[in-house]
C-alpha positions as CSV (number, residue, x, y, z in Angstrom):
1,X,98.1,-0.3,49.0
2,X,100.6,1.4,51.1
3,X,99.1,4.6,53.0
4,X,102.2,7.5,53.8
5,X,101.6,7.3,57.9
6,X,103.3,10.9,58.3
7,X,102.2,14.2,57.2
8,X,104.1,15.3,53.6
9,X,104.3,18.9,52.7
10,X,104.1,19.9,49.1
11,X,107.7,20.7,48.7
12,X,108.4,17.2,49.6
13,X,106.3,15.7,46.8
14,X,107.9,15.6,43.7
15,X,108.2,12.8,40.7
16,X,111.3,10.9,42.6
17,X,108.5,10.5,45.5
18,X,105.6,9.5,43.1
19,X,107.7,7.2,41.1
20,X,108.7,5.5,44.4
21,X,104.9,5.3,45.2
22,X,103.9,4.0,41.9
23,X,106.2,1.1,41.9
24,X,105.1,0.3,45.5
25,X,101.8,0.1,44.2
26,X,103.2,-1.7,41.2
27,X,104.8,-4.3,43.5
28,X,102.0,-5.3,45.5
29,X,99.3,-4.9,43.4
30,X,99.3,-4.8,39.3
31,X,99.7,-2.5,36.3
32,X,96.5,-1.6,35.7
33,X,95.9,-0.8,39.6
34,X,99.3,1.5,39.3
35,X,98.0,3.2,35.9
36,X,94.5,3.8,38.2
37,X,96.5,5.7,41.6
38,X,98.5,7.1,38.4
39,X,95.9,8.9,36.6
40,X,94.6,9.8,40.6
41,X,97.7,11.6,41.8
42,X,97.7,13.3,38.3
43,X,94.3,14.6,39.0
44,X,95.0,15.9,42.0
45,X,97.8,17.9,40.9
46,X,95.8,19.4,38.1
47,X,93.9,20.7,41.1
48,X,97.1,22.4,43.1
49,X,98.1,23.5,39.7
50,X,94.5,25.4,39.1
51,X,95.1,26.8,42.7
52,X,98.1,27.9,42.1
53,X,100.1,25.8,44.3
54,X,102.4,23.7,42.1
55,X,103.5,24.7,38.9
56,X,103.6,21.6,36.6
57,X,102.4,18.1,36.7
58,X,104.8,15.8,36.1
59,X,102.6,12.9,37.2
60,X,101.2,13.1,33.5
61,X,105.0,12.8,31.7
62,X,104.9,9.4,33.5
63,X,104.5,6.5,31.1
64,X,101.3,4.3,31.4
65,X,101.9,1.0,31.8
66,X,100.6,-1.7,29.5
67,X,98.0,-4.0,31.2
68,X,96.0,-7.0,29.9
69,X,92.6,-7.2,31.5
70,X,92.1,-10.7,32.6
71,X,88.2,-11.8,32.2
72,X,85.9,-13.9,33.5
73,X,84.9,-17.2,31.3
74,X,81.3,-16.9,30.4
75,X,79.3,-20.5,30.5
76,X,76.7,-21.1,27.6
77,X,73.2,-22.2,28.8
78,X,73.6,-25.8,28.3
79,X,76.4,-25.8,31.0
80,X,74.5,-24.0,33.3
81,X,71.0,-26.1,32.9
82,X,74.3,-29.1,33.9
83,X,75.2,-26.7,36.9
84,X,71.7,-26.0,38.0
85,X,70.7,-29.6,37.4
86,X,73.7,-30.9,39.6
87,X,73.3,-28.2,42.1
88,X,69.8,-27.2,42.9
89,X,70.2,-24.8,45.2
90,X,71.8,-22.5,43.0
């Protein structure tokens, strides 16, 4: 993830420099990972907004993106007495 090296004032932030961020993150990593530092940042700014710092969020009127999870294949038992068999250490 790509970590902003300088300080940023609030007046600096705004949804041109979160968009810019998200599809950084979007780039190098995937949706679901964007959608995650998405509903972060959007957090936070519910935070400056409850202190009276910023006014809106405008992290939240950005769009989730769609993500497919990817899993894991399960093995049944018989394949893993195989595994266990061929591998012993395990």
């Amino acid at each position: 993830m790509r970590m902003i090296s300088k300080r940023v004032t609030l007046e600096q932030i705004n949804k041109n420099t979160v968009i810019q961020y998200l599809n950084s993150v979007l780039q190098n990593r995937s949706a679901r990972n964007r959608n995650n530092a998405r509903n972060n940042l959007s957090s936070f700014i519910e935070i400056l907004i409850d202190n009276d710092l910023l006014q809106t969020n405008y992290v939240s009127q950005l769009k989730k993106l769609k993500s497919t999870s990817k899993r894991n294949k399960s093995y049944n038992s018989e394949l893993l007495k195989e595994l266990k068999v061929s591998r012993p250490e395990i």
